[in-house]
Structures are given as structure tokens and as C-alpha cells.
N, C-alpha and C positions, 0 to 999 in steps of 0.2 A: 472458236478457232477451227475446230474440227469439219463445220459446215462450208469451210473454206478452201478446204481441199479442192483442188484440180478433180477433174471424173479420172483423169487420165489415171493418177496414182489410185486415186481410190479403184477402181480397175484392175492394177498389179497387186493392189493389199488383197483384193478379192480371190484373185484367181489364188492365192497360198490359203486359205480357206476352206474348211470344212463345209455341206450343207446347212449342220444349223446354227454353226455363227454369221452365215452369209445370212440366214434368214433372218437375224437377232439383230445386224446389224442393219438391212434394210428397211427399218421401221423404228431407226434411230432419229434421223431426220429428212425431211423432204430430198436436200441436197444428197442425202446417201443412197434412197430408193432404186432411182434409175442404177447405177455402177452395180452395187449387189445383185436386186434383181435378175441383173442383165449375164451376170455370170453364173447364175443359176444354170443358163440354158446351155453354157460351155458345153456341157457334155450328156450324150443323151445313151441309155444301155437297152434295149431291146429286150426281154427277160421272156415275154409270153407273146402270144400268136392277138387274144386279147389288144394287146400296147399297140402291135403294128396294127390291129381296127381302129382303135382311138383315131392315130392318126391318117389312116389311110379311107375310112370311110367317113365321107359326107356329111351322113347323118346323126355320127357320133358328135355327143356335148363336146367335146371336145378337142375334137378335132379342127374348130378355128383357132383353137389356143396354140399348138403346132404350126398353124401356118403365119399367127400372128408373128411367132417369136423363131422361125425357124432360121431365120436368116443369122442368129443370132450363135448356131449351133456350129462347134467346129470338130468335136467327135463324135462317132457316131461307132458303138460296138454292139454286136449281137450277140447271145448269149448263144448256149446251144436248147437243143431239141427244139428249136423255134422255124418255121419255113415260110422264106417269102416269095409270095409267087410273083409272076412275072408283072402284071399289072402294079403291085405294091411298090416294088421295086422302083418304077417308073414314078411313081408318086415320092417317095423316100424321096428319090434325087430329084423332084420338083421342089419340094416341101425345105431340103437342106442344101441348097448350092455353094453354100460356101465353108464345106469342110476342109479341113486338112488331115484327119486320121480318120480312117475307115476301118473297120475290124470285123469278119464278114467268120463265124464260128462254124465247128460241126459242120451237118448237113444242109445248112441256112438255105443253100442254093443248089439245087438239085441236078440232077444229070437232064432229069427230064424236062426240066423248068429253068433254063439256066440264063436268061435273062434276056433271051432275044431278042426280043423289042424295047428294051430297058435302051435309055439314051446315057450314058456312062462319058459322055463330052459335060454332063452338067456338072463333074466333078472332076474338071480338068487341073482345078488349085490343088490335088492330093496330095503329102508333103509325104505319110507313112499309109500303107495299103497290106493288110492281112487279108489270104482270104485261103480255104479251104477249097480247092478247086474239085470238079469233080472227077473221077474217076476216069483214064485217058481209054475210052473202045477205040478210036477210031481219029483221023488226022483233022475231021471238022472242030471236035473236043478243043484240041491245043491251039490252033489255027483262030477259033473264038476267042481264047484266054488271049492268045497273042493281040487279038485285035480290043482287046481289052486295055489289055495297058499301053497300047501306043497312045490312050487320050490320056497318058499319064506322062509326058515327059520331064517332068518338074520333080518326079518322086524320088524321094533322099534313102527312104527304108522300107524293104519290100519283104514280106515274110510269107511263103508259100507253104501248101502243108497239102497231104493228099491222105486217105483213107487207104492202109497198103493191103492190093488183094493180086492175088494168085496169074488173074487174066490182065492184069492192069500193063501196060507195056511198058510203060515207066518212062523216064524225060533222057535225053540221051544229050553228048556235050554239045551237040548243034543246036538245039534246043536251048543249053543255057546261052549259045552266043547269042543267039535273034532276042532274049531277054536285055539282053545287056545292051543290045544294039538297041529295043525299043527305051531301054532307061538307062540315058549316058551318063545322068547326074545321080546315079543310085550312090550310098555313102555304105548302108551298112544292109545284109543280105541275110537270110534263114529261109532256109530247106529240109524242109521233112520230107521226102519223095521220095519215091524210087528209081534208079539208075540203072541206066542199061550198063553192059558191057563195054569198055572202046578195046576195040580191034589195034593191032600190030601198024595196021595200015593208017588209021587215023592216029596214033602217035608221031607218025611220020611229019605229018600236015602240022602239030601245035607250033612246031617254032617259025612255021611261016603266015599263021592265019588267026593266028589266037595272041590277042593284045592285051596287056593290064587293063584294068577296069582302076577306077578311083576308090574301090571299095575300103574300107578299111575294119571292118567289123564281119565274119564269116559264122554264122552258127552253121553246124552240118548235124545232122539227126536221120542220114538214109541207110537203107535196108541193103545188108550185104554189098556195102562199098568196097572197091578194090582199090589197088594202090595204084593202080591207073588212073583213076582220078585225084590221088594226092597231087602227083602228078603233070595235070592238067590245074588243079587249083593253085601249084606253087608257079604256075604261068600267069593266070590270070587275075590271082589275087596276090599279087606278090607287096601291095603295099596295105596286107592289113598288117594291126598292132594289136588283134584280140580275134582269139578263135576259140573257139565252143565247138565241144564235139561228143554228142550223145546217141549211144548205143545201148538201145534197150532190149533189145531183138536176142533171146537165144535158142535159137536152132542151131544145131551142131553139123547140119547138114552144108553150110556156108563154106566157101573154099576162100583160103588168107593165101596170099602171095607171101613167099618168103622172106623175111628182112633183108637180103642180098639185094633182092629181086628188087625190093623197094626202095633201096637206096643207088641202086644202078639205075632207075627210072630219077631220081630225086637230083643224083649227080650230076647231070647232063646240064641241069641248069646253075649258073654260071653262079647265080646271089637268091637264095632261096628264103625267102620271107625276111628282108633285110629288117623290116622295121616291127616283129612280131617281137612283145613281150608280154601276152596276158592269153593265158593256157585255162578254159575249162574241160574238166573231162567227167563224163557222168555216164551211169550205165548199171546191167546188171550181169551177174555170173560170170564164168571167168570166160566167153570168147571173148566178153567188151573191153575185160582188163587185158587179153591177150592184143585187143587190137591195139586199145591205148598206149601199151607198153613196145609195141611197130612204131608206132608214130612218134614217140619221145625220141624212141633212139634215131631214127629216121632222121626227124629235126637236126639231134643234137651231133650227129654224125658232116651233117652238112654245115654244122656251125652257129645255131638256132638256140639261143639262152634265154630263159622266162624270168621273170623279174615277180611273174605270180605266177601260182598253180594253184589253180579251184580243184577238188574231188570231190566228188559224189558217190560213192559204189558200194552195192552190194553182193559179196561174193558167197561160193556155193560154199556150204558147209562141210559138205563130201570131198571137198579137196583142198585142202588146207597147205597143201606147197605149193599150191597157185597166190594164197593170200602171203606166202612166207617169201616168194621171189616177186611178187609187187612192190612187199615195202623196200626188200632190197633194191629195187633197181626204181622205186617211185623218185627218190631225188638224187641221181647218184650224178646225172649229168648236171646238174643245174645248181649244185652247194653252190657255189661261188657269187652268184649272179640273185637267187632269190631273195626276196623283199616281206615275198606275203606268202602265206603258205593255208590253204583250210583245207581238212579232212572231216570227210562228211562220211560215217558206215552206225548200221546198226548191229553189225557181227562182233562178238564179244573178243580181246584177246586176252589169254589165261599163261601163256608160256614165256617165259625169259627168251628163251634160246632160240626161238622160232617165228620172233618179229621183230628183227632187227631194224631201223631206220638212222640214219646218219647225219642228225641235226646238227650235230658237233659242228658238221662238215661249214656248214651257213652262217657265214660268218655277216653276213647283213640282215640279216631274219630280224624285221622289227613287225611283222603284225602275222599272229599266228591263233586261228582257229581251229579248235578239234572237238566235234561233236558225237564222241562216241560214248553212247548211253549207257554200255554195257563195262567200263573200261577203269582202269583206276590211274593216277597220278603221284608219284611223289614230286610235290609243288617244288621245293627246296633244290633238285637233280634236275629239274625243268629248267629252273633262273641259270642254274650253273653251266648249263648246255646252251642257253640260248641267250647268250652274253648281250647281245643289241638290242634286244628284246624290248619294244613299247607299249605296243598293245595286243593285250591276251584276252580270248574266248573259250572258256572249258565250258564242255554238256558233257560230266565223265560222270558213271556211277558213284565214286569217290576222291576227295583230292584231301591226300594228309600230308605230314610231315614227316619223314623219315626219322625213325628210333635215333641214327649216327647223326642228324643236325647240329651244326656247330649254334654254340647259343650266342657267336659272333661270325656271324656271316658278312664276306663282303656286301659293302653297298649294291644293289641294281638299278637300273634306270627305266626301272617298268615306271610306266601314267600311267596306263589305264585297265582295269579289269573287271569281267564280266563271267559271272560264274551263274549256272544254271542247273536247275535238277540233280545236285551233287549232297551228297551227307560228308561231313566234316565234324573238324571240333573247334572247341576254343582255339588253340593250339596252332591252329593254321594261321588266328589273322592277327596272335598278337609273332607270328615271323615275318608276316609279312609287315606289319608296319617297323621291326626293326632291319628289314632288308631293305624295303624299297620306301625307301624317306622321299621318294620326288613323286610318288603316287598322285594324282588332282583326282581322279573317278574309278568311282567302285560303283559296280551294278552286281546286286544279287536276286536272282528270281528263283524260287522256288528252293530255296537251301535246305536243309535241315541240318541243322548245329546241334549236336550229341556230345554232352559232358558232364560232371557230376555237380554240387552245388556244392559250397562253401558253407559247412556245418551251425558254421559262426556268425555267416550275414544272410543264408538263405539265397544267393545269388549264384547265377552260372556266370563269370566273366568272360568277357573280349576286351582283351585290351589291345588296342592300336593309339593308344596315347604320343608317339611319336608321329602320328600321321595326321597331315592337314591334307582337308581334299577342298578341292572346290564343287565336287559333287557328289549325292552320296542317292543311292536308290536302293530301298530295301521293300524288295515283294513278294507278298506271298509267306514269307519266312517261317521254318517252325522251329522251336527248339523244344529240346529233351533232357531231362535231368534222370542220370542213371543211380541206382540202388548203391548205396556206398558197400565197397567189397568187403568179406572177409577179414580179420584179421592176418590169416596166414595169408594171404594174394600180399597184404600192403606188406610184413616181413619181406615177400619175395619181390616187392616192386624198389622197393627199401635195398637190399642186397643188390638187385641189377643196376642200379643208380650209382651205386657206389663204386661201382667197378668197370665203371663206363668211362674211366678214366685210362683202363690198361689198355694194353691192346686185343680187341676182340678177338674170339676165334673164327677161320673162316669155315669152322660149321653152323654158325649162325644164318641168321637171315639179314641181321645189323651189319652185319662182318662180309658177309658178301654182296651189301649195297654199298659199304666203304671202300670194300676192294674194289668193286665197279667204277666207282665216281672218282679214282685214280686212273680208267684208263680211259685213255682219249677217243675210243670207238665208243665210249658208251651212246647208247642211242635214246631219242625220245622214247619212241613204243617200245621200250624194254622196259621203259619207266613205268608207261599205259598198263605194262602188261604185272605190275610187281602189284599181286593179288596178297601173295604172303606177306609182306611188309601194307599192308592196309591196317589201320588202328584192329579190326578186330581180330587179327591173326600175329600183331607185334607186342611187345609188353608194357606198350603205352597202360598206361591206368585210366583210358577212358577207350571205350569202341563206338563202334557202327553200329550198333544194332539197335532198334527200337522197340523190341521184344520185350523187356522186361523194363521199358522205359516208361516216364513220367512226364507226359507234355505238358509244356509254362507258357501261361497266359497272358503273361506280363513283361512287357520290355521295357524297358528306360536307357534313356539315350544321354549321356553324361559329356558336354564337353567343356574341357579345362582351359578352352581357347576363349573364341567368341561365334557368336551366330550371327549370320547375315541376313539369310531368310529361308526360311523352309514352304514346303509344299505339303500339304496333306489331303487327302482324298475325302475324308470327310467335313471338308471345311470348318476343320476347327480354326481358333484363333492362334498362331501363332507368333513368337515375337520376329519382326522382319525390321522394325523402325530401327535402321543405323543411329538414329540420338539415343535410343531408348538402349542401344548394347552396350554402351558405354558405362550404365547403370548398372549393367550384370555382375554377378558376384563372378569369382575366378570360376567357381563350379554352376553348372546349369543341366537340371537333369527336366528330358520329356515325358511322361510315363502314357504308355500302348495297351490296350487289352483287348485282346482276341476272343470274340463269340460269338453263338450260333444264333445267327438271323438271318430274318425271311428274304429271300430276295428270286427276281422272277422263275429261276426256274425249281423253288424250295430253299429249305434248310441251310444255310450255309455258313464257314467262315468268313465273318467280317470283324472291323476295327472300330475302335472308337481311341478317341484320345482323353486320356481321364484330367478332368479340369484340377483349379490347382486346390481346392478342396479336399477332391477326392488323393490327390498327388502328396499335397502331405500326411494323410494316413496311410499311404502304401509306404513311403521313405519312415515314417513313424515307427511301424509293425515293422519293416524288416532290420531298423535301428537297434528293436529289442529282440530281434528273432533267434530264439532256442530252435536246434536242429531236433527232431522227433522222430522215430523208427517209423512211425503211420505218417508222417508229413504228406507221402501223396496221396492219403485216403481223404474223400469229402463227405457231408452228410450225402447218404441215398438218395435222396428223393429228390434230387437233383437232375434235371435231365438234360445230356451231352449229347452231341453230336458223332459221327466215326472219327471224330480227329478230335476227340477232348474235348469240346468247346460247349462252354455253360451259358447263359443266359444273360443278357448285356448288361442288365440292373441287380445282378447279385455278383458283380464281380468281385467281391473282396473274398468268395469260397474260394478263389483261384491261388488267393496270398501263400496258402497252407504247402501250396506247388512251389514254393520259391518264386524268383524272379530273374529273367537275363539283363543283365546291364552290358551295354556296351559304352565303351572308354574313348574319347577322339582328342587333340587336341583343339583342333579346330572344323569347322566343316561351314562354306559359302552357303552353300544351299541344297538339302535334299526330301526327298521324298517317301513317306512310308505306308502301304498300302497291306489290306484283307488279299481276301481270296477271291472275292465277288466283285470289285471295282475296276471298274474300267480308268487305267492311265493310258489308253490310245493320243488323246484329244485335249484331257482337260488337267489346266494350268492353273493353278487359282495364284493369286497375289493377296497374301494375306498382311498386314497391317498393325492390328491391335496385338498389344502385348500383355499375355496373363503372369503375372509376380506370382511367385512361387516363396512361403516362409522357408527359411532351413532352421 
């Protein structure tokens, strides 16, 4: 059946294809050859000076291969540090006439070599055109580039970029109109270059000579822009829906027009960006957040509400009121209207009082990323603030549960979440599965789950027994079982339990997260910012720290529902055959074991899934398992890796570590991966079902 396929589909299956399943599949059968093959040649990357000999000389093997299939080529991207000279050039666009994205890097095309006898009519089909122009000395420069793209009238997306130096004179707004004039049908625009001045006098002229364009997508990335050019782009782009605006540049030497200034320039026009609702802002130090924070109010002054805001910034550390009047005034205009919200910084925040932000305010906020490395969370004051909330992304240094959590939390309406590079505890996900019951997907990459073991079964649990997902990805994952405390710690854990019923004092730390999560300003980043209330600073009985910790080697994955099909990277067997679930006992545990093997670049963390042999001596041993003072001592002569990890055929030394069990009731389908595996690509469909005795 499959030889019967249309080329045409086979074609579209192709082009969503990787390299080598394109190759896997084109030596399936005769009928599938030609389609595969043929989209091989889709797209061609230029990487060394080498590649463009291949093709461009003669006498190179193969360089008939190039011309056999070039026709076949529709991108075509340069790498950098690579230079084509003028003759090559000419051959390139003999060799590929019928591109549609060209991508021309770095120094590809030189000041001195810039293509003048290159015939650039052979590539009149251009749909997308990158290219790194050269450096503007002189009016021949621009006048060449101009006459470059008038054999482009067809181009949908045009991305210019210049190298910015000192003598360069930079592109002025006459210069952007003859672009615009040579590409009518342009859709989406990027400019990294630099910008002259416009004069009093040329302001004068926009409202009688400067027309919308049909642009609708504007990235801006130039050096010491004014708001004279805001200006001029809410003329000429005034029907984009997405703007991008990166500022990397810090010289203090740069002159900013006043906010008055720039909203008296902004006012003049009558409906400023009617159909704008998707804001990126990225940059570093505080001019870029000084400018950023011109242009929001600017917008939002003239009546301009985002529906997203992208961040990206890194601020100076020396001044820390510039990072404390960002967060204040980053969504102050736009609660109402925002949808999507990412915060993207690697600066750490440490103080309650001094990063205020106003999530409260957002009352449509359903997709909210924050990837700050440095930063902590309480999860529980996050749901509570971000009521609509669907889909969450944390990259925090830690995300816990607040000491005050009620152990009946309203319902949430979170699906999806994605947690990253964070230490936690048990604690966190069996709240979340009594919080948020409509959860379908959980991604965890790179976690570390810190708690103590259960004396009596040898296990650290997660229970989310409440929770059916329909997907479940767990990578990387490490957990840690900590030294059981003191006698006197558990009296005084014992004592504060008990009295957690009064009312706190607000000299606590519990008592002034209570008091907080009463008032209605509470803000996310005060949340980020609540380092004291983190497990190893509150009187939780389990912390953060991996210091005196005991890494386990061993997971088991327990669910009380049913299994659909799972994924697993080492292509084990696992049960996927819907007849064959029906068989399942109520309970179904998988059991994981983490150890150090060889893999290309040395030593490392990997998995294996232990068969049902080996699966019931691990559920055996820990049936009868006596807690012991040396539990995490193993015989010496044992040889581990920096992160624990023993040797893949002696994994029952690892039992003596205990074991994580995690609890679900049900889970469709997930996946569970080492440290050294690639899930970029690869999907298995597994089939056979291994029975497990209880």
C-alpha cells in the first residue's frame, strides 16, 4: 500500500523529515526513492570556502552532482567566515535558479568583491532574502544594493544587517522609502543598521510622501535610534501585529529624546499601530531597558495594548533602581489586555520590597514563562495570582511550597507545565496534583527532587495520584535522599506542625507570606524574590541542599490507572498494546536505573530500564527493606562517576540508596530519558508487553 502513494504526498511527508529518516526512507522502496531523495537537495548550507569549490569548480568530483540536482535546491544559506568571490557567485546562481530563500551571512560578500558581474535576475523567484550588506563609504555602495533588489519584486521577507562602524553613514528614511518602493509585496521586515538623523524639516514631508507599506512583522535592532524614527515607522508600518526591538548597544554616550518629546511626535498620528499586539523587547544594561520602557509608555499612551510581551534583558548590577522601576512599570500598562507574558534575565532577585511586579493586575494571563536561573518561586502564591493560568514554564533556581499552604487548595485550571533546571521536593508535585486535577502534560528537564526516604519502605515518594496526564516527559532527572534529622529538629518540626493551626506571628517568615497572599498587590517577583521562605531557609523537614545528600539510582513509576503507551530511549519493551491493558492489575510499576556509561564524549549518566526479572527483586528488597544509619554507604571498590552513578551490571549496590517511586493515576503516554540521550528526533513505538509478578 505504502508503494502507492502519490510522489506528491510522499513529497509533503518528506519535507517534515529529518536527514536520516529521509535517507531510511528512500531505500524503502523503488516508488519512494525519487520523493525522498529529491528533498534531500531542499536545502543546501555553505559552511567552508572548501563546499563552495565542490560546487563551483569543474574539476571537482563533484561538482556534477550540484549541477545534476541543483534545480532541485530551494534554500540556499551561508554560514559565516566563508567568502564568495565574484565569479562563484555567478556560478551559485547558475547552478541554483530556482530558490526561494537565500541567506547571504557575515562577511560572505565583501566591500571589495561585492558581486558586480554576479547576474542576480537568475534569482528573480526570491520569496525570503537575508543578506549582510557591506559597509555604506560612498552613494555607489547603496545605489548597487538598490539595484539588487529591484530583481526581487516578488520578495515577502527581507532582512538586512550591516557590520556597525564609526565612518559608516548609515541608511537614512529616503533610503528606507526606495526599499519599499523596490519591494511592494514585502510582508515581514528586519533591520540591524544604522540610522541617520531626520531633521525638523523632513518630519514636515512624512504626512504627505510616506505611505503604509503592507508590512506586518517589523524587527528593529539599530544603533542609537531616535524617536524620530518611532515616528516615521508608526507612518509607515502602521499595519504591523508584531514588533521586535533589540537593543544591545551600551554607550552612555547616546542622546534619548524625552518621553514628552516622543509622544508629541507619536500624537500627531491620528491611529498608531491599530493592529499591533505582539511586543518583543531584548537588550542589555539599563540604556536598553531605559529605551524599552519610552516606547511601552509611548505606545500605551497613544492607546497600543499587547496581548504578548517577549523579555529578554540583562541589567547592570551597579544599579539596581533601574532593575526595581522596570519591574514596576514592565506591565503596568497592559494587566488588562495580556495573554502571554516570558521573562527571560540571568540577574538574580534576592529582596521582597525591591521587585515588585503586578501579575495580580492580568487577569487573562494564560501562558506565562520565566526563565530566571538565579531566582526562587513559591509555586502555590503563583496559581493564586495567576487565576487563568494554562500553560507555565519555570527555569527558577527553586520552585517550593510555601510553609502557609492550605492542604485544600482551590481547584486550578493549569494543563500544562514545564519545569527546568530547578531543586524541589516531593512536596511540590503531590500540590500540584491536588490543585490542578485538569493537568494533560508535565515536562521536567533536568530537576533535582530533594527529600528524605521513608524509614520503613526505603522510598522517597511523589505522589500525584490524583493526576491523569495524557503526557508525561521526564529528563535528565536527579533525586536525593537527605540524612534523617536529629531527634530534637523532629521535637521542633513536631511542635511547629502543631501550632500551625493558630494564628501566626507576623515575625515569621510563614506569617508574612500569609499576610502577603491577603493583599491584592501581591506580585509575582516578590514571589521570585522569597529566598527566606525556600525549603532550606523554612521549617519544612526536607531542604535544597545536596550537601550532605544521598543520590538514588532507582525510579519506579507506579500507576493506579492504566497505560497507553510509553516511549523510552533505550528501546526497551514496553507495554503499549491497548488489548494487552486491560490485563493489567490495578497497580503497574516501571522500574529505572541510572549509571555511568561510555558514551561519545566519555563517562556518563545514562538509563536502562530493568527487565521484569531484575523488577521483581528490586519491589522484593524494598518489600522487606530495614532502614539502616549506613544505608547510603556502598562497598568501596566500587567505581562512580561526579554524580553517583555505578556501573550498569551491578545495579542492585544502588538498592542500599533506597528508591523514588512516583504515584500517577493514570498517564497516555510518556517518556523517560539519561543524561546522554538524545530525544531531539527519535520516537520509538514500542509494542510488546513485559508482565511483571507482584
Amino acid at each position: 500500500m505504502a508503494s502507492k502513494l502519490p510522489s506528491s504526498i510522499l513529497g509533503n511527508i518528506a519535507n517534515n523529515l529529518i536527514t536520516r529518516d529521509k535517507l531510511q526512507a528512500s531505500i524503502v522502496c523503488k516508488s519512494w526513492r525519487t520523493p525522498f531523495q529529491d528533498s534531500l537537495w531542499k536545502e543546501i548550507t555553505l559552511t567552508s570556502n572548501s563546499q563552495i569549490a565542490e560546487i563551483c569548480d569543474r574539476s571537482n568530483p563533484r561538482h556534477k552532482i550540484y549541477q545534476k540536482n541543483g534545480h532541485l535546491v530551494r534554500r540556499l544559506y551561508s554560514g559565516w567566515y566563508i567568502s564568495i568571490k565574484d565569479v562563484q557567485l555567478y556560478i551559485l546562481q547558475r547552478s541554483f535558479q530556482n530558490l526561494t530563500h537565500l541567506h547571504i551571512q557575515g562577511d560572505t560578500l565583501t566591500r571589495n568583491d561585492f558581486g558586480r558581474e554576479a547576474d542576480w535576475g537568475l534569482w528573480k523567484g526570491l520569496e525570503e532574502f537575508e543578506i549582510s550588506a557591506p559597509r555604506l563609504g560612498s552613494n555607489n555602495d547603496i545605489e548597487y544594493l538598490f539595484s539588487i533588489l529591484s530583481f526581487f519584486p516578488g520578495l515577502k521577507k527581507f532582512t538586512m544587517t550591516e557590520s556597525y562602524c564609526h565612518n559608516s553613514e548609515g541608511y537614512s528614511w529616503r533610503h528606507m522609502e526606495i526599499i519599499h518602493e523596490l519591494l511592494p509585496k514585502l510582508e515581514e521586515l528586519h533591520i540591524d543598521i544604522p540610522l541617520t538623523e531626520i531633521s525638523a524639516e523632513d518630519i514636515k514631508l512624512f504626512k504627505t510622501i510616506v505611505l503604509p507599506t503592507r508590512i506586518t512583522k517589523l524587527t528593529v535592532a539599530a544603533q542609537n535610534i531616535r524617536f524620530e524614527w518611532i515616528y516615521y515607522f508608526s507612518i509607515k508600518y502602521r499595519n504591523i501585529h508584531t514588533l521586535t526591538w533589540n537593543n544591545s548597544i551600551e554607550k552612555e554616550s547616546a542622546t534619548y529624546e524625552t518621553r514628552s518629546e516622543a509622544r508629541a511626535l507619536v500624537s500627531e498620528v491620528k491611529t498608531i499601530f491599530p493592529n499591533l499586539k505582539h511586543a518583543y523587547f531584548e537588550g542589555n544594561g539599563s540604556r536598553a531597558d531605559s529605551e524599552h520602557l519610552s516606547i511601552r509608555q509611548t505606545l500605551a499612551h497613544a492607546g497600543v495594548f499587547f496581548k504578548s510581551l517577549y523579555y529578554n534583558v540583562r541589567w547592570d548590577f551597579d544599579k539596581p533602581e533601574l532593575v526595581e522601576k522596570f519591574f514596576i512599570d514592565c506591565l503596568y500598562y497592559f494587566t488588562s489586555t495580556i495573554e502571554n507574558f516570558t521573562l527571560i534575565s540571568t540577574n538574580s532577585f534576592r529582596d521582597v520590597c525591591k521587585v515588585p511586579m503586578t501579575i495580580i493586575r492580568c487577569p487573562v494571563l494564560t501562558n506565562l514563562n520565566l526563565i530566571l536561573p538565579e531566582s526562587f518561586v513559591a509555586f502555590d502564591h503563583l496559581l493564586d495570582q495567576c487565576t487563568s493560568l494554562k500553560n507555565l514554564k519555570l527555569s527558577l533556581r527553586e520552585i517550593f511550597i510555601s510553609p502557609g499552604a492550605s492542604l485544600t487548595p482551590p481547584e486550578h485550571g493549569l494543563k500544562s507545565l514545564f519545569f527546568i533546571e530547578a531543586r524541589t521536593t516531593p512536596r511540590l508535585f503531590t500540590y500540584i496534583s491536588l490543585r490542578c486535577r485538569r493537568l494533560t502534560s508535565m515536562r521536567l528537564d533536568g530537576l533535582k527532587v530533594i527529600g528524605r526516604i521513608d524509614k520503613d519502605t526505603g522510598t522517597l515518594r511523589l505522589d500525584m495520584s490524583h493526576t491523569k496526564l495524557e503526557f508525561l516527559l521526564l529528563s535528565c532527572i536527579r533525586f536525593y535522599s537527605l540524612p534523617s534529622p536529629p531527634p530534637s529538629s523532629l521535637s521542633h518540626l513536631s511542635q511547629s506542625q502543631s501550632q500551625s493551626q493558630s494564628p501566626p506571628s507576623l515575625s515569621s517568615p510563614a506569617a508574612a507570606v500569609a499576610a502577603a497572599a491577603s493583599l491584592s498587590s501581591l506580585s509575582l517577583l516578590s514571589l521570585l524574590a522569597l529566598s527566606p521562605l525556600s525549603p532550606q531557609n523554612s521549617k519544612d523537614d526536607e531542604t535544597n541542599s545536596e550537601e550532605d545528600a544521598v543520590m538514588i539510582n532507582l525510579l519506579a513509576i507506579e500507576q493506579t490507572g492504566h497505560i497507553h503507551s510509553i516511549d523510552f530511549d533505550s528501546k526497551m519493551c514496553i507495554p503499549t498494546s491497548q488489548s494487552a491493558i486491560s490485563l493489567l492489575q490495578d497497580n503497574f510499576q516501571v522500574w529505572f536505573h541510572y549509571y555511568l556509561g561510555n558514551t561519545p564524549t566519555g563517562l556518563s549518566g545514562m538509563m536502562q530500564r530493568l527487565d521484569p526479572k531484575q523488577s521483581k527483586y528490586a519491589q522484593t528488597y524494598f518489600r522487606s527493606f530495614q532502614h539502616k544509619n549506613d544505608s547510603g554507604l556502598e562497598p568501596s571498590h566500587i567505581t562512580r562517576g561526579d554524580y553517583e552513578w555505578g556501573p550498569k551490571n551491578m545495579w542492585k549496590n544502588d538498592l542500599n540508596r533506597g528508591c523514588a517511586k512516583w504515584y500517577f493515576d493514570s498517564v497516555d503516554r510518556y517518556r523517560v530519558k539519561g543524561f546522554e540521550e538524545n530525544i531531539e528526533h527519535d520516537s520509538y513505538t514500542l509494542s510488546t508487553m513485559d508482565t511483571v509478578d507482584y
